[in-house]
C-alpha positions in Angstrom: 0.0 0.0 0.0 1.0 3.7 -0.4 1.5 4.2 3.5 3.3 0.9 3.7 5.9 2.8 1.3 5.5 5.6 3.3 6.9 4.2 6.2 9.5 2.8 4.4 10.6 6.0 2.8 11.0 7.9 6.0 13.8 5.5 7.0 17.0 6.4 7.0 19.1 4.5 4.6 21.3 2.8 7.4 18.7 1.3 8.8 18.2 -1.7 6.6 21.7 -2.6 7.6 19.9 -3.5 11.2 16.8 -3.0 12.6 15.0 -3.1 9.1 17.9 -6.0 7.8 19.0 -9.0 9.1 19.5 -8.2 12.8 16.1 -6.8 12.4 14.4 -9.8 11.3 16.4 -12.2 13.2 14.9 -10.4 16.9 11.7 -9.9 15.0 10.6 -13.2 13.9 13.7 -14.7 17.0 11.4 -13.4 20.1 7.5 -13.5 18.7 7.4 -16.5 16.3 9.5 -18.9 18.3 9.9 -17.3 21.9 6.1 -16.9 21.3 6.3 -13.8 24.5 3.2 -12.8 25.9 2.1 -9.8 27.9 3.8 -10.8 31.7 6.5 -13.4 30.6 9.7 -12.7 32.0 12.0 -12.5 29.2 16.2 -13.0 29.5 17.8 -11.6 26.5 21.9 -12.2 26.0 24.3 -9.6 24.0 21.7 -7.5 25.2 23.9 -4.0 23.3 24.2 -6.0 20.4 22.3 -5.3 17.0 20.0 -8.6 17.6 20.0 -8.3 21.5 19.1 -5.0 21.7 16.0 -5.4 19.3 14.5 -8.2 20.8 14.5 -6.7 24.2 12.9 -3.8 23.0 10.3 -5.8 20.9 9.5 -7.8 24.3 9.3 -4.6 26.3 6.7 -3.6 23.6 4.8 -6.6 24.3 4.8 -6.0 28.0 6.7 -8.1 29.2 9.6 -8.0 31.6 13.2 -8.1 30.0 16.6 -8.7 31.6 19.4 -8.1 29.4 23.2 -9.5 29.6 25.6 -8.0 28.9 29.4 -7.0 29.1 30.9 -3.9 30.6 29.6 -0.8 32.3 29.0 1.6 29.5 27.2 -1.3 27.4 24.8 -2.2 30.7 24.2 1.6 31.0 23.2 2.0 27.4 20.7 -0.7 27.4 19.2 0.1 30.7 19.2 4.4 30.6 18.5 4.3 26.7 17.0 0.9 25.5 14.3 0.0 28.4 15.6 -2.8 29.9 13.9 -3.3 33.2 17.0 -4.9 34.8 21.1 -5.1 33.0 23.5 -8.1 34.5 27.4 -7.4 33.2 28.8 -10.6 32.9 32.2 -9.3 32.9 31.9 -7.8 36.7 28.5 -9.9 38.2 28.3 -13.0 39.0 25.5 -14.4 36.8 24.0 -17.3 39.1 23.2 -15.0 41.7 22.1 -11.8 39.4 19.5 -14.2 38.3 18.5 -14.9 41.6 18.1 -11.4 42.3 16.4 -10.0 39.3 14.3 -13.5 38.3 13.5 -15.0 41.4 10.1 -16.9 40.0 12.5 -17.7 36.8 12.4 -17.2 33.3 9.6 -17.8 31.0 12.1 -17.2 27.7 15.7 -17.0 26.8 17.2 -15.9 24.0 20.2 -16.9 23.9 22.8 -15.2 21.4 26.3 -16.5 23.6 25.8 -20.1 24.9 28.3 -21.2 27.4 28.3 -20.3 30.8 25.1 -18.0 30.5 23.1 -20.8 28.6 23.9 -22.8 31.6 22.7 -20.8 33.8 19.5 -19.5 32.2 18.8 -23.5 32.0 18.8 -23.5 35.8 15.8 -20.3 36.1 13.5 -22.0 33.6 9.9 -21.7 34.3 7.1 -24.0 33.4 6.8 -24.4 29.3 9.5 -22.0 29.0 11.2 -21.5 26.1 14.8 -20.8 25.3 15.8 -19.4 21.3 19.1 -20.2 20.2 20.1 -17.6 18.0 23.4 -18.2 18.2 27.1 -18.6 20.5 29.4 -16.2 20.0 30.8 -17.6 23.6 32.2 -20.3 21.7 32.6 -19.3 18.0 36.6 -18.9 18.6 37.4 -22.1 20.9 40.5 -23.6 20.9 39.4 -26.5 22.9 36.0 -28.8 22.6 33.0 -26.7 22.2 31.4 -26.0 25.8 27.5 -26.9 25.8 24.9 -27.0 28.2 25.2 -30.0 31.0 22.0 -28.8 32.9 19.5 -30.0 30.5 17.4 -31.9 31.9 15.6 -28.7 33.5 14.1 -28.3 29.6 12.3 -32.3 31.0 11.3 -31.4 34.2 10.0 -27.9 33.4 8.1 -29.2 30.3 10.4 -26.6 28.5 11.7 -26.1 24.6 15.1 -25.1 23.4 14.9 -24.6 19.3 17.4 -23.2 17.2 16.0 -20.4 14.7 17.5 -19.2 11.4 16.1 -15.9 10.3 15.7 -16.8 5.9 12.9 -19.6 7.3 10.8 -16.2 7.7 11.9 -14.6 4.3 8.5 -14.7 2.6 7.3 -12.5 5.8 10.2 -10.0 6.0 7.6 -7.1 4.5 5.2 -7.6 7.6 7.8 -7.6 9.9 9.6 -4.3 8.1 6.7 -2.4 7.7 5.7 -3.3 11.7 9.5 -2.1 12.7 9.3 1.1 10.6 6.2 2.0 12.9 7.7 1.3 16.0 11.0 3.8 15.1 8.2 6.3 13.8 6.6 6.4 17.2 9.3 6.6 19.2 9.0 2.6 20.7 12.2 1.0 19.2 16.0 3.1 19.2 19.7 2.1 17.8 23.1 3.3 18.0 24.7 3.8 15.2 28.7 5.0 14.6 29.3 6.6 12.0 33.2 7.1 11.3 34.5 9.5 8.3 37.8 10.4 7.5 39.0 8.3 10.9 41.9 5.9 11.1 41.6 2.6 13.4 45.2 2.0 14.5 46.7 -1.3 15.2 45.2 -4.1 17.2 42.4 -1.5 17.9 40.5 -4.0 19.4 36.6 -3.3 19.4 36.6 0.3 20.0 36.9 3.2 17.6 38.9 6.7 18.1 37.7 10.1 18.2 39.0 12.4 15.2 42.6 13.0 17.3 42.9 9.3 17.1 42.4 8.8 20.8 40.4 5.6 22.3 36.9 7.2 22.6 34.0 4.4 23.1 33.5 0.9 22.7 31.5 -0.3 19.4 27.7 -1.2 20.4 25.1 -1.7 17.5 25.9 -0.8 13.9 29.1 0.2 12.4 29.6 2.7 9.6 32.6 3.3 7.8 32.4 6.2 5.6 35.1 7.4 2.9 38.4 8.1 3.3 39.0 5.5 6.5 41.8 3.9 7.2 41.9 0.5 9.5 45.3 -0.9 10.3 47.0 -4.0 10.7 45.8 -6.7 13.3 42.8 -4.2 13.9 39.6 -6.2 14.9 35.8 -4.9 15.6 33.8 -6.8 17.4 35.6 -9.4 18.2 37.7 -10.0 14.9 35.0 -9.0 12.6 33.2 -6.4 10.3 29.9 -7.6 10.8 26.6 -5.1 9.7 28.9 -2.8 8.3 29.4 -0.7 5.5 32.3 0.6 4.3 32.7 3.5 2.1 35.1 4.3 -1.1 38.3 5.3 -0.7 38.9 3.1 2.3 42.1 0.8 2.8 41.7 -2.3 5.0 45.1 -3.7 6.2 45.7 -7.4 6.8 44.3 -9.6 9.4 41.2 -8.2 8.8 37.8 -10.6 9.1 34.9 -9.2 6.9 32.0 -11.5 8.2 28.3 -11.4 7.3 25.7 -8.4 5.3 28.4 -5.7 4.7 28.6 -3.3 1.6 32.6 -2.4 0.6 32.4 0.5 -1.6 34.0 1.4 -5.1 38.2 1.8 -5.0 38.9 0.4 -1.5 42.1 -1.6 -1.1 41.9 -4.8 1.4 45.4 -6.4 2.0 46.4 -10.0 2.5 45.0 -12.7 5.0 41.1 -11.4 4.7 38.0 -13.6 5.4 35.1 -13.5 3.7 31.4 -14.8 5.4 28.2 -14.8 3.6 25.8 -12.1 2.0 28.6 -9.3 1.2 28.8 -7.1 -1.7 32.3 -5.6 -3.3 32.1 -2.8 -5.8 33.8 -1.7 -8.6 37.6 -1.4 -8.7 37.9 -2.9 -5.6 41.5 -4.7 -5.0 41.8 -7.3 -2.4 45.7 -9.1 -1.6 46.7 -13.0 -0.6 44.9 -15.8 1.3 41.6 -14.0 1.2 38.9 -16.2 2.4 35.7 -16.3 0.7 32.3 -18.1 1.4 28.7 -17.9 0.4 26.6 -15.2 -1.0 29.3 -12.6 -2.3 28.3 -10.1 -4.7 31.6 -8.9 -7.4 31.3 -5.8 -8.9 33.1 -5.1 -11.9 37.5 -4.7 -12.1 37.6 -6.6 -9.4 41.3 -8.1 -8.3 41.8 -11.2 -6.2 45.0 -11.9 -5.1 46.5 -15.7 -4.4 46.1 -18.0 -1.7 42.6 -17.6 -2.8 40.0 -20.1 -0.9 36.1 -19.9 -2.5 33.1 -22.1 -1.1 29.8 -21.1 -2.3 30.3 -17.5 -4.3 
């Protein structure tokens, strides 16, 4: 309909990067269609400041329910308490989460969605309520393990509790992503849903600048939380990582040069005449455009998009272009 295009109009163009992209319709479609939240369910949400996490709390909160998020670091528990909603924060990094579950969900939790696994999956199993219901979205807890991948020991509280854990991938719900856009839009145009977005231009990311960005005199200024854009003109430097190790939701303007050691993971946008040096991986759903020159042992899986004098260096790995 016209309003429907309306609404869609009146967003800004970043937006479809998150709330109105993937992240978007992974929270969307994450929390309602298999947390299945109802007015009064007490809802735990993990990477609570993250571009998924911070949506589906929101959405729950909308719903009227109560939502704990989890998250890690002071200024990230701040931001989704004082500017998201969340009823109650936990930082993982300083609390201990057994007993900050105690405190804030003392009759339990009626869902989880769980973005982390590990240690917080364990405990969340441990507060289920009767015919709870815990999403697995995904484990970044345990993406980069050296060792045996940690999972849940506690499970039998999913028998006992008549409870359901079920994993959810967000492209099952692609022939509803207009419903769940156009509902979004409406939320942002009154004023019920927010995101943070950075926008850097003309910055430089030195080395090993490990998830935080600098201020325009290059000093350390705040850690990344929610969407990342890189305008023209950047500059990110060897070993530099965002979020841990990767770009992910990100776009990245012309002009930019990405040094080695660089991960480029899932739904980014590298513009026309940027330069990426050696050792960078590729994950699914990104676009490269024209004139766009990219070293050795580049990595590349699933989904990419090639745009036109293109140049791929050796050591070149491809799975599923």
């Amino acid at each position: 309909s016209s309003a429907a295009s309306d609404v869609y109009k009146r967003q800004p163009i970043h937006r479809y990067l998150g709330a109105l992209g993937m992240p978007g319709m992974t929270a969307y479609f994450g929390i309602i269609n298999e947390g299945k939240i109802k007015s009064g369910d007490i809802v735990l949400v993990s990477a609570a400041a993250g571009a998924v996490g911070s949506l589906v709390g929101q959405i729950a909160k909308i719903k009227g329910c109560k939502v704990i998020g989890v998250a890690g670091g002071k200024e990230k528990c701040k931001y989704v308490k004082e500017q998201l909603g969340f009823d109650e924060v936990i930082d993982y990094k300083n609390d201990n989460i057994y007993s900050s579950l105690k405190k804030y969900c003392p009759e339990g939790i009626d869902v989880y969605f769980d973005n982390v696994g590990g240690e917080i999956l364990e405990a969340a199993l441990a507060k289920l309520r009767m015919n709870s219901r815990v999403v697995i979205c995904g484990a970044i807890s345990q993406y980069n393990n050296k060792s045996k991948m940690k999972g849940p020991s506690n499970y039998l509280s999913l028998l006992v509790n008549r409870a359901t854990m079920k994993g959810m991938v967000v492209f099952d719900y692609k022939n509803d992503y207009p419903m769940a856009i156009k509902q979004i839009s409406e939320w942002f145009q009154q004023g019920k849903l927010k995101s943070n977005v950075s926008i850097l231009d003309g910055c430089i990311i030195g080395k090993k600048g490990f998830g935080f960005f600098p201020s325009k005199n290059g000093n350390i200024r705040y850690p990344h939380i929610g969407i990342v854009i890189i305008e023209d003109n950047c500059e990110i430097g060897c070993g530099s990582t965002i979020d841990r190790g990767s770009l992910s939701n990100t776009i990245i303007g012309k002009n930019t040069f990405l040094d080695n050691q660089v991960h480029i993971a899932h739904n980014n946008t590298i513009g026309e005449n940027c330069i990426i040096a050696g050792q960078v991986g590729f994950a699914g759903s990104s676009t490269l455009g024209n004139n766009v020159m990219i070293g050795g042992q580049a990595g590349i899986s699933g989904h990419l998009k090639v745009g036109s004098n293109v140049q791929i260096g050796g050591g070149l790995s491809l799975i599923h272009i």
